[in-house]
Structure formats: structure tokens, C-alpha cells
C-alpha positions in Angstrom: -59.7 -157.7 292.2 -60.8 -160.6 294.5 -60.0 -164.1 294.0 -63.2 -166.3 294.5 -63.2 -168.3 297.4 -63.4 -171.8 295.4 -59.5 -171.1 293.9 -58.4 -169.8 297.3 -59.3 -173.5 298.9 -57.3 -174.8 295.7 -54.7 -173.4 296.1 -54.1 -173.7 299.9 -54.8 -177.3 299.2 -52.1 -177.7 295.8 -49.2 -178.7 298.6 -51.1 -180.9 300.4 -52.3 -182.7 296.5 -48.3 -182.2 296.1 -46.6 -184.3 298.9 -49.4 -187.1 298.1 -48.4 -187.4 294.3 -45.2 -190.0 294.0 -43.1 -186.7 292.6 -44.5 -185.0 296.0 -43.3 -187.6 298.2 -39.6 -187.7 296.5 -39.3 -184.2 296.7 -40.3 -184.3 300.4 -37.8 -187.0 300.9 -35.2 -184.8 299.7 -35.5 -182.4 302.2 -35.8 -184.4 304.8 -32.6 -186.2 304.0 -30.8 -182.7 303.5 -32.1 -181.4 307.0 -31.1 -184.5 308.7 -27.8 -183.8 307.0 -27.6 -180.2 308.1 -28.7 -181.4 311.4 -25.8 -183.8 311.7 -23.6 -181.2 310.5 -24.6 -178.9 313.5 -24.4 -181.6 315.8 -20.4 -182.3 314.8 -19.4 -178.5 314.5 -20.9 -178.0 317.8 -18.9 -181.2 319.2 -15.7 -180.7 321.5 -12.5 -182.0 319.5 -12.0 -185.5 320.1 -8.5 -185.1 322.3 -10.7 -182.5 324.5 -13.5 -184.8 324.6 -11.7 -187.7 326.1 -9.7 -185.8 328.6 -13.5 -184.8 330.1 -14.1 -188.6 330.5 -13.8 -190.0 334.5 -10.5 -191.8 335.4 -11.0 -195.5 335.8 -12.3 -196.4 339.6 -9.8 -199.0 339.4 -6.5 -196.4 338.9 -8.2 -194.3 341.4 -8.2 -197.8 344.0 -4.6 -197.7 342.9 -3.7 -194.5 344.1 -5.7 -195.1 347.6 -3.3 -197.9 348.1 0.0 -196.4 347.1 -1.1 -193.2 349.4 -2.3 -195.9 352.2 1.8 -197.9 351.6 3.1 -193.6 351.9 1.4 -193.3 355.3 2.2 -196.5 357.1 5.7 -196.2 356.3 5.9 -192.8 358.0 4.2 -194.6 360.8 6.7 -197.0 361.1 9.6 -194.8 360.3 8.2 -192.0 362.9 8.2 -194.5 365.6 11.5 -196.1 364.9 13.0 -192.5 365.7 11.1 -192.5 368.4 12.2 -195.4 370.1 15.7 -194.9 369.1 15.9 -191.8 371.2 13.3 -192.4 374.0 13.7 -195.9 374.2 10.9 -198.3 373.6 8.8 -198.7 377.4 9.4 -194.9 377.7 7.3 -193.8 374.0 3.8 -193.7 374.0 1.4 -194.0 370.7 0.7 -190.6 371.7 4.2 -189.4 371.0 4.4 -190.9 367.7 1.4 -189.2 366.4 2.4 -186.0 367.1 5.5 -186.5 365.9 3.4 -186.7 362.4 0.9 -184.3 363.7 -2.0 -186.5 363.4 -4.7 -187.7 366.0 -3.6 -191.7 368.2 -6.9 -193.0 366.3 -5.0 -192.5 362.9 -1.8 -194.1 364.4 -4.5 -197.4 365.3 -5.8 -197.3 361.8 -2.6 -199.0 360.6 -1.5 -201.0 363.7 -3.4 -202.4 366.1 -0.9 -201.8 368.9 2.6 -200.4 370.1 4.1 -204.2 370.5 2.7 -205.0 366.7 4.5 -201.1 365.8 8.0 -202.3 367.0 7.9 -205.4 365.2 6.9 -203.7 362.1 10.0 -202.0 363.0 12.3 -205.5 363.0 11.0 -206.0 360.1 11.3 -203.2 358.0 15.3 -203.4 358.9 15.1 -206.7 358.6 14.0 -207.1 356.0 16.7 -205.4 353.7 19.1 -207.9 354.9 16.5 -210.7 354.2 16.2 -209.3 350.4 20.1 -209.3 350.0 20.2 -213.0 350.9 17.4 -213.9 347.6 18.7 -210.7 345.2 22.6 -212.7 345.6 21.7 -216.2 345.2 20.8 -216.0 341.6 24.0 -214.1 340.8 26.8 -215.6 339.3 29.7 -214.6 342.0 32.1 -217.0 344.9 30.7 -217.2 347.9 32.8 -214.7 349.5 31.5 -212.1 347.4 28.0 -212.8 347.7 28.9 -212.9 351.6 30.1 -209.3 351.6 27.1 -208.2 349.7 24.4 -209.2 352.1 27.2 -208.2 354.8 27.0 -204.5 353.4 23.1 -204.3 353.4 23.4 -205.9 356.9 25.5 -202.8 357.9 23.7 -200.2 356.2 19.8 -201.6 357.8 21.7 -201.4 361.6 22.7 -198.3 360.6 19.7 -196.9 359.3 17.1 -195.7 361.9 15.9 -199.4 362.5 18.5 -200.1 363.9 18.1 -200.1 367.1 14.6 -202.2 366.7 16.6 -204.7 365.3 19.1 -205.4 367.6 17.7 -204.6 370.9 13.8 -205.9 370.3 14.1 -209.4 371.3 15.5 -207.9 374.9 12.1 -206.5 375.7 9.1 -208.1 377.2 7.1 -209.1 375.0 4.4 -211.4 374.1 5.6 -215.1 373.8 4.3 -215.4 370.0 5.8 -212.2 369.0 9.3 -213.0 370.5 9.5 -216.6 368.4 8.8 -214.6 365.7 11.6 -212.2 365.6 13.7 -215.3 367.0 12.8 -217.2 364.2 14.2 -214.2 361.8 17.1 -213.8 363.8 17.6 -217.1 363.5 16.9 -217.2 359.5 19.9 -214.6 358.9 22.2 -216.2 361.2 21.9 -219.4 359.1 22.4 -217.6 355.9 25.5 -216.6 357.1 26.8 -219.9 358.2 25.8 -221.5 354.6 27.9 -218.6 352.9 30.9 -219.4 354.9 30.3 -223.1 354.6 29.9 -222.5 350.4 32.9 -220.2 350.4 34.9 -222.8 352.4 34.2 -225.5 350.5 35.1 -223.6 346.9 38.2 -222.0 348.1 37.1 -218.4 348.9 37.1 -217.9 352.2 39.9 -219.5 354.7 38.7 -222.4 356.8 37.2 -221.6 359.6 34.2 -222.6 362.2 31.8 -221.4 360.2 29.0 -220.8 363.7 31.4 -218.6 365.2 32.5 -216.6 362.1 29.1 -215.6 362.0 28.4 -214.5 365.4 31.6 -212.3 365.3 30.2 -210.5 362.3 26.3 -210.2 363.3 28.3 -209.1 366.4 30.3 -206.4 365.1 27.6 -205.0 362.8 24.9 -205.2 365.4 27.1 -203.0 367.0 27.1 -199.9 364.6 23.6 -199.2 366.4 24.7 -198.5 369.3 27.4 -195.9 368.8 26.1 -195.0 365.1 24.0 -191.3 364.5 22.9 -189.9 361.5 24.5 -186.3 362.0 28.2 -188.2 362.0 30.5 -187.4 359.7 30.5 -190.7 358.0 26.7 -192.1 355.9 25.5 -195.6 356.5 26.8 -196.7 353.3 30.6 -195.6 354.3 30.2 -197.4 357.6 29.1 -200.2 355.3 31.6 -200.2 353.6 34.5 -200.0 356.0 33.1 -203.2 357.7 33.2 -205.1 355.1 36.6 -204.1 354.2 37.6 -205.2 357.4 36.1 -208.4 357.5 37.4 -208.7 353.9 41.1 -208.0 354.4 41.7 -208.8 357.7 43.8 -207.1 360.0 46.8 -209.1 359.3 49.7 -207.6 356.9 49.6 -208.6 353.3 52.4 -209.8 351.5 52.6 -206.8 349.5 52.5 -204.8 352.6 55.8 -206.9 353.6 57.7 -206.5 350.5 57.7 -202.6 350.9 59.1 -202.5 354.2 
């Protein structure tokens, strides 16, 4: 049987009657509320875990700048090391920029991009040798020891840096021609370390330590001596840098006079 049109319209228009009545509009708040639910739901099941989640976040630009710099430290050291070498054996008027890049197998430009020239690549040399013996002077004047002992320890690193391959930059650059403001400069170093010899000896003079003696010409015989070591040392001999080191500065600490206790035995 068919239904008259007049209860068809009815019905199709009960919902609408429905949702407009205040029990229609609860019940159609319901289900919003329980799809938003669902939805959320979804959303959180479909969600990576959270440890997973950070690990796909972009490293900080500021830890990546850190890493450019250590990298850029990495390179110019193998510069400056690579070209110490290479005027250790060639001498420094005979090596060319050219040889000390393909020593590292890179291109002269690269060499430029961390010095500007072969004069300003020697002194970066000095320095880096230099420079050890300069850090023993500050690391020992906080430490509670007598002069003397604090003498032998920047003594030791002295022995080990002309020993090392800067050696040969340290102790035979201010013989080259050079420019006048680059020689003062190493001068002036040279000149630092020599003095902060002398004021050891002086300190360990004045407290007992070490026997009296002109402290100006105690330190030239021992910069002397260990300047030396780079001109007869090689890294393929038998003994390291830190033996040589240490047999100096047993030397210079004993003496080459007999002991007492030596006398007693014979």
C-alpha cells in the first residue's frame, strides 16, 4: 500500500523538527562531542611515539655552527702541521704553498683559505711550538711546588715542543728574512720564555732550590742545549720526544758532578 505524500514530507522533516527541539539539540551535541573524541583518538593512535617523534626534529643551527668550527680548528692544524714537515725536511726558501697542499692533497686556494701567506704559515709554525712552552709557564705558576721543580716542568715541555715537528720553526725562524714586524714578533716570544727562565732561577735561588748562580747565563745554556734537540732529533729514532725530555732534564737536574752517595760506594 502507498503512503500518501503528506506523511512522506512528515516524516522526512521529523529530524529536522528533532535537532530544533532543546532534547534535539543535546542529543546532537552528544555526538558531536563523541566524534570529536573519536577524532582525537585517531589523531593520537596515528601519531609517531614521542622518543621517535623528537629524534625527527632538526638539530639546532647553533650545534651545527659548532661543528663547522671544530672541523674548520681540524683543517688548519693539518695545515700548519703539513707544512712544519715540510720545512723541516726541505727547508723553509726551498717549500712552496704548492708543496704543502699536495702534501694534504687539496688544491693552493684551500691552503690561502686559512693563511694569507707562506711567511704568516711559518709563524703559525713558532707559535704552535711555542706555544706549549708558553702554556707550561701559566699551568706551573699556580701550583704549589719550589722553584726548581716548576723550572724542570716547563724545561720538559720545552724539550718535547723542539722535539716535536715544530721544532725546527722554532729554533731556526728568526734566522730567515723576513718581514721587520714579523721578526719583533717572534723576538718578542723568544724573548718572553727566555725571561721566564731567568725569574725561575732567580725564585729558586732566592728559596734555596737551585745553587747560586748567574741566573742570564743559566738560561742561555739550557734554551741552548734544548734548542739543540732539533737539529740532530728524528721521529723514526729509537728514543720519543718525551724520553729525550726527560733525559735533559735529568741532566740539568743532577748535574754531571758525582754525588755523595756515588763517593761512598767507591
Amino acid at each position: 500500500m502507498s503512503t500518501p505524500r503528506a506523511i512522506r514530507v512528515k516524516a522526512a522533516r521529523a529530524p529536522q523538527a528533532a535537532r530544533s527541539s532543546p532534547a534535539g539539540r543535546t542529543s546532537q551535541a552528544a555526538r558531536v562531542s563523541q566524534t570529536a573524541r573519536l577524532s582525537q583518538t585517531t589523531r593520537a593512535a596515528q601519531a609517531p611515539p614521542a622518543h621517535l617523534a623528537a629524534a625527527t626534529v632538526p638539530p639546532s643551527p647553533w650545534r651545527a655552527r659548532r661543528e663547522r668550527l671544530r672541523d674548520h680548528a681540524v683543517k688548519r692544524e693539518a695545515v700548519i702541521r703539513a707544512a712544519a714537515r715540510a720545512f723541516n725536511q726541505k727547508g723553509y726558501h726551498n717549500t712552496s704553498l704548492d708543496d704543502i697542499a699536495a702534501a694534504l692533497e687539496v688544491t693552493k686556494p684551500t691552503v690561502y683559505y686559512y693563511v694569507s701567506n707562506k711567511e704568516q704559515l711559518l709563524f703559525e709554525c713558532f707559535l704552535a711550538g711555542v706555544e706549549q712552552i708558553r702554556t707550561a709557564f701559566r699551568e706551573v705558576r699556580s701550583r704549589d711546588l719550589s722553584a726548581r721543580e716548576r723550572l724542570n716542568a716547563v724545561l720538559h715541555h720545552y724539550a718535547q715542543a723542539v722535539a716535536s715537528e715544530f721544532g725546527w720553526c722554532m729554533v731556526r725562524t728568526e734566522d730567515l728574512d723576513l718581514s721587520p714586524a714579523m721578526s719583533g714578533h717572534i723576538k718578542a716570544l723568544k724573548s718572553e720564555i727566555d725571561h721566564g727562565i731567568r725569574r725561575l732561577i732567580r725564585e729558586g735561588i732566592q728559596e734555596g732550590s737551585i745553587h747560586p748562580c748567574d741566573p742570564k747565563m743559566a738560561a742561555f745554556a739550557l734554551a741552548g742545549a734544548l734548542n739543540w734537540i732539533a737539529h740532530w732529533f728524528r721521529e723514526n729514532h729509537s728514543m720519543t720526544s718525551a724520553q729525550i725530555a726527560d733525559a735533559f732534564v735529568t741532566i740539568f737536574e743532577n748535574g754531571l758532578l758525582p754525588r755523595a752517595t756515588a763517593r761512598k760506594k767507591r
